[in-house]
Structures are given as structure tokens and as C-alpha cells.
C-alpha positions in Angstrom: 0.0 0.0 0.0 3.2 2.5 0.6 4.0 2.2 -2.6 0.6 3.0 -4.5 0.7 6.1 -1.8 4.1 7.3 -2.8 3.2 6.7 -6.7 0.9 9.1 -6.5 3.0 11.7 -5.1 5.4 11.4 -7.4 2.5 12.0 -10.2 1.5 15.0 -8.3 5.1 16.0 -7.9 5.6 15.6 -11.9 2.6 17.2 -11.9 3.4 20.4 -10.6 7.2 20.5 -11.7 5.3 20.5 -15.5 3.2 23.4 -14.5 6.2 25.0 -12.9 7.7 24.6 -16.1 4.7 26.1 -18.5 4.3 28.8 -15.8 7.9 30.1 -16.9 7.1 29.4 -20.5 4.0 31.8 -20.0 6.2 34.7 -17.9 8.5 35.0 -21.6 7.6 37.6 -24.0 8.0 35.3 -26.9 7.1 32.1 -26.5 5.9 29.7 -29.3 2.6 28.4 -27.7 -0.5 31.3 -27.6 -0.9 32.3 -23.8 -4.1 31.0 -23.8 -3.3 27.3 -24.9 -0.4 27.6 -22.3 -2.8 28.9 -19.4 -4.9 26.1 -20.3 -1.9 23.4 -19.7 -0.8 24.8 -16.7 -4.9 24.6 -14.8 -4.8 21.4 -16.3 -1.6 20.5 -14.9 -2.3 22.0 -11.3 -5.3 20.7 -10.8 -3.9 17.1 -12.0 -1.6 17.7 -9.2 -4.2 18.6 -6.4 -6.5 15.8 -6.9 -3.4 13.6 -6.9 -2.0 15.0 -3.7 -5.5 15.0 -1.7 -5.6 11.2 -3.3 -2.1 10.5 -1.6 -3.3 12.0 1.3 -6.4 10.6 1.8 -4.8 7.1 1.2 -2.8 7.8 4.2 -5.1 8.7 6.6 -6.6 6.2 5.9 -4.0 3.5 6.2 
């Protein structure tokens, strides 16, 4: 069961470091991807990582 726990942090932790990553992309003037499409990826990407950290959280409390 550990192990299913800690896989979904590290989702949640890829999770955010990709909308960490798109966040920068979004702060340069010039960048390839419209603003919009790359506002998009990074709500997507956030809230991946929320529900996947309130899943690895609610697996441990109750374990």
C-alpha cells in the first residue's frame, strides 16, 4: 500500500514540476505556444496535481 501512496506523489510531484515549467514558458515575451493554450496546460496540470496529492493524502489517513 506504501507504494501506491508514494506513486501518486510522485505524479503529483511531476505534476506540478510540468506546471512549474509552463508557468515560466507563460512569464517570456516570446514564446511559441498562444498564452491561452499555455494557461490552459498549466490549470490542467495543477489541478492534476491537487487531486493527486488530496488522493495520496487521503490514502494515508486512511492507512
Amino acid at each position: 500500500m506504501s507504494g501506491v501512496i508514494f506513486l501518486f506523489f510522485i505524479i503529483s510531484l511531476l505534476l506540478f514540476i510540468g506546471a512549474f515549467h509552463y508557468f515560466k514558458l507563460l512569464q517570456q515575451s516570446a514564446s511559441y505556444p498562444p498564452k491561452k493554450l499555455v494557461k490552459q496546460k498549466i490549470s490542467v496540470l495543477a489541478t492534476g496535481g491537487v487531486i493527486m496529492l488530496l488522493i495520496g493524502l487521503l490514502l494515508i489517513l486512511l492507512s
